[in-house]
MDTraj code that builds the backbone (N, CA, C; nanometers):
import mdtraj as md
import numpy as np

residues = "UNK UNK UNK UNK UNK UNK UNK UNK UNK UNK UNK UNK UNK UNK UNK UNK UNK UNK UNK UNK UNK UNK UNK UNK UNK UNK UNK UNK UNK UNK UNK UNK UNK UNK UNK UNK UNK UNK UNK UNK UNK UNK UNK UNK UNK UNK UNK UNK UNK UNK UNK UNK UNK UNK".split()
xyz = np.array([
    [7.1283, -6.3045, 4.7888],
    [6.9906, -6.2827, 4.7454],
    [6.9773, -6.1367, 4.7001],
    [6.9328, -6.1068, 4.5800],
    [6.8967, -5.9755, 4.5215],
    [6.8152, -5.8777, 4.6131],
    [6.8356, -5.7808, 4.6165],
    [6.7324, -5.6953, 4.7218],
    [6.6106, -5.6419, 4.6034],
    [6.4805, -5.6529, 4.6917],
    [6.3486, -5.5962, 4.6242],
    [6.3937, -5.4811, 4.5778],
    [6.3568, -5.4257, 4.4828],
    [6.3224, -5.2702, 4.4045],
    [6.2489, -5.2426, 4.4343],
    [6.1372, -5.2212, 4.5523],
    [6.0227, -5.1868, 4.5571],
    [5.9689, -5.0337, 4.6145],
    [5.8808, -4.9880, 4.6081],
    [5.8796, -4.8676, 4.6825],
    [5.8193, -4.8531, 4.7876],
    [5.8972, -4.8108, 4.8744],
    [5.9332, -4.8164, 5.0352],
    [5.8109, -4.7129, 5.0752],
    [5.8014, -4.7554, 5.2301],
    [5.6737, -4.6405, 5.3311],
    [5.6881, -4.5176, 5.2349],
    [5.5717, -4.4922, 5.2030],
    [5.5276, -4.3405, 5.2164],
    [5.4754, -4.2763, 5.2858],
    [5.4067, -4.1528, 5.2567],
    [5.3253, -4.0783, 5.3552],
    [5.1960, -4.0907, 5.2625],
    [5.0523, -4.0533, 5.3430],
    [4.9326, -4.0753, 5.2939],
    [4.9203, -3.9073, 5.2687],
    [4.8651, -3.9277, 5.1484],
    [4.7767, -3.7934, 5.1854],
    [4.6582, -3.7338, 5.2604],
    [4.6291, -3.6393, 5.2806],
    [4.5140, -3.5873, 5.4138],
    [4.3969, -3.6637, 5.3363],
    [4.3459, -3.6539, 5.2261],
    [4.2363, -3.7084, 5.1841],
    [4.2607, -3.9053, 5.1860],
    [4.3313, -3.9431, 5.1446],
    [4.3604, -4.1010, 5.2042],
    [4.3271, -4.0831, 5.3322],
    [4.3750, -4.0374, 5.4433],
    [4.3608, -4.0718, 5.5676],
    [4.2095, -4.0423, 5.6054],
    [4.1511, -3.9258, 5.5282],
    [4.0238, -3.8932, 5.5757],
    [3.9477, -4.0323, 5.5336],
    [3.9449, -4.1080, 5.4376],
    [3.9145, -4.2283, 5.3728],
    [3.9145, -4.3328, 5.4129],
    [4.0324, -4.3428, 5.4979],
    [4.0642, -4.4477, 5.5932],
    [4.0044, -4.4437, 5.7477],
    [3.9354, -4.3197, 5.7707],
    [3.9188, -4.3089, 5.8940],
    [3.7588, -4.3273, 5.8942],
    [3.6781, -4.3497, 5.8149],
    [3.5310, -4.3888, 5.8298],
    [3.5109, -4.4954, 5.8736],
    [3.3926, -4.4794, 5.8734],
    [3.3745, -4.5888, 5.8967],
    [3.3153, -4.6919, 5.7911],
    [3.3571, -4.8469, 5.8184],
    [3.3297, -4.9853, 5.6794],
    [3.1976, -4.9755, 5.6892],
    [3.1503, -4.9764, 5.5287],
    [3.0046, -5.0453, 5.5374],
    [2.9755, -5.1783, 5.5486],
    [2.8760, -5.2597, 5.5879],
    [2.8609, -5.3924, 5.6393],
    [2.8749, -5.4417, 5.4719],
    [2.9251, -5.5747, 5.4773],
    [2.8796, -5.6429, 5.3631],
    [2.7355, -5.7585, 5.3974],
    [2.5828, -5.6235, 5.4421],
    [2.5186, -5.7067, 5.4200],
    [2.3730, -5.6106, 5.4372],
    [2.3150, -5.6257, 5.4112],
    [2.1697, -5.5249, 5.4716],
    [2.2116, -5.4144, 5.2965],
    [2.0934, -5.3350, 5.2989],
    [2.0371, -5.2891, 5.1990],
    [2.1096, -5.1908, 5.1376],
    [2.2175, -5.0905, 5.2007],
    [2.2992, -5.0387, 5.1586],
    [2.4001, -5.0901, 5.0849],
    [2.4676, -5.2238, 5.0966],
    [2.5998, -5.2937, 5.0709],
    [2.5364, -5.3376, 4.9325],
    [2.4263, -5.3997, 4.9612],
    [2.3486, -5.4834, 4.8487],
    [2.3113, -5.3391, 4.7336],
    [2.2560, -5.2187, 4.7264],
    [2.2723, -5.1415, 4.6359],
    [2.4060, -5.1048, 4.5559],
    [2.4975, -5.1108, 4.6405],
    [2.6428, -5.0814, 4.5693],
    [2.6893, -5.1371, 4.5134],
    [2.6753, -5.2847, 4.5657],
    [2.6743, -5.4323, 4.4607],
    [2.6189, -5.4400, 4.3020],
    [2.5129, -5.4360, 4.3650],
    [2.4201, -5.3858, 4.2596],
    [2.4579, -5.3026, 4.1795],
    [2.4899, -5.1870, 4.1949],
    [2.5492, -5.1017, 4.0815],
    [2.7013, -5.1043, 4.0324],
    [2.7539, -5.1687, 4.1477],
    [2.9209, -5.1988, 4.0762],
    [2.9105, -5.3120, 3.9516],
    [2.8661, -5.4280, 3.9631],
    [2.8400, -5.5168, 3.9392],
    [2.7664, -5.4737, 3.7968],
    [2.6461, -5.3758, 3.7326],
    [2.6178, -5.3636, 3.6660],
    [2.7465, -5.2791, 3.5966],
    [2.7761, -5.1830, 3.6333],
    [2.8564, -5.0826, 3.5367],
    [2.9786, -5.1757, 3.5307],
    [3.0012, -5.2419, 3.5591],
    [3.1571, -5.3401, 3.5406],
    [3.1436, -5.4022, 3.4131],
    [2.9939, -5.4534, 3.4400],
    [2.9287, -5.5182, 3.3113],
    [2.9282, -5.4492, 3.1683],
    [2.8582, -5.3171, 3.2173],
    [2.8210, -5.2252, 3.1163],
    [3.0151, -5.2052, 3.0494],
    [3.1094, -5.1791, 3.1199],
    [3.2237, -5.1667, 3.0872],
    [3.2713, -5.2242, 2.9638],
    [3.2791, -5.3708, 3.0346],
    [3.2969, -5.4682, 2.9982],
    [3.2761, -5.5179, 2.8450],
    [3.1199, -5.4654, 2.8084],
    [3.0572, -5.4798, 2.6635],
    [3.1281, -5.3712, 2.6005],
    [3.1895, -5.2624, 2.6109],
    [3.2373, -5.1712, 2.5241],
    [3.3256, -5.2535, 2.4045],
    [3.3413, -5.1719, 2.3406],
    [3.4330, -5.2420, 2.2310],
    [3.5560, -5.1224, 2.2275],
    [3.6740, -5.2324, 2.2027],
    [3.8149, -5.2016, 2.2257],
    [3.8212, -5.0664, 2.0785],
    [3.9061, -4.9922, 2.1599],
    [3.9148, -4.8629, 2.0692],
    [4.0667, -4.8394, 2.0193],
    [4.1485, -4.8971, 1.9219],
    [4.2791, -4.8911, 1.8708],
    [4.3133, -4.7520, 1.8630],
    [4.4434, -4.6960, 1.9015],
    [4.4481, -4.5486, 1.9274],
    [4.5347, -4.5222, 1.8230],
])
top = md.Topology()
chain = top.add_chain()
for i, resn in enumerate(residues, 1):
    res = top.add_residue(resn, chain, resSeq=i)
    for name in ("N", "CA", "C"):
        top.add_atom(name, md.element.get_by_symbol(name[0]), res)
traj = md.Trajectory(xyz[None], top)
């Protein structure tokens, strides 16, 4: 069997770990639902752009 090519443990950086160490917001109550809300629009807004040939 071929062995994976993949890339093996790293180390995090201090800002990853600071990132990782908060605390989750709920997925539910009025905070979660604003972020939604705005991910959800600008994904959209993204989305409508038109493709730019370089």
């Amino acid at each position: 069997m071929p062995e994976l090519m993949i890339a093996g443990p790293g180390e995090l950086h201090e800002q990853d770990l600071a990132v990782l160490g908060r605390q989750l917001i709920a997925h539910y109550g009025d905070v979660w639902t604003q972020i939604h809300t705005d991910v959800v629009a600008a994904t959209g807004k993204f989305l409508e752009q038109p493709t730019r040939r370089i």
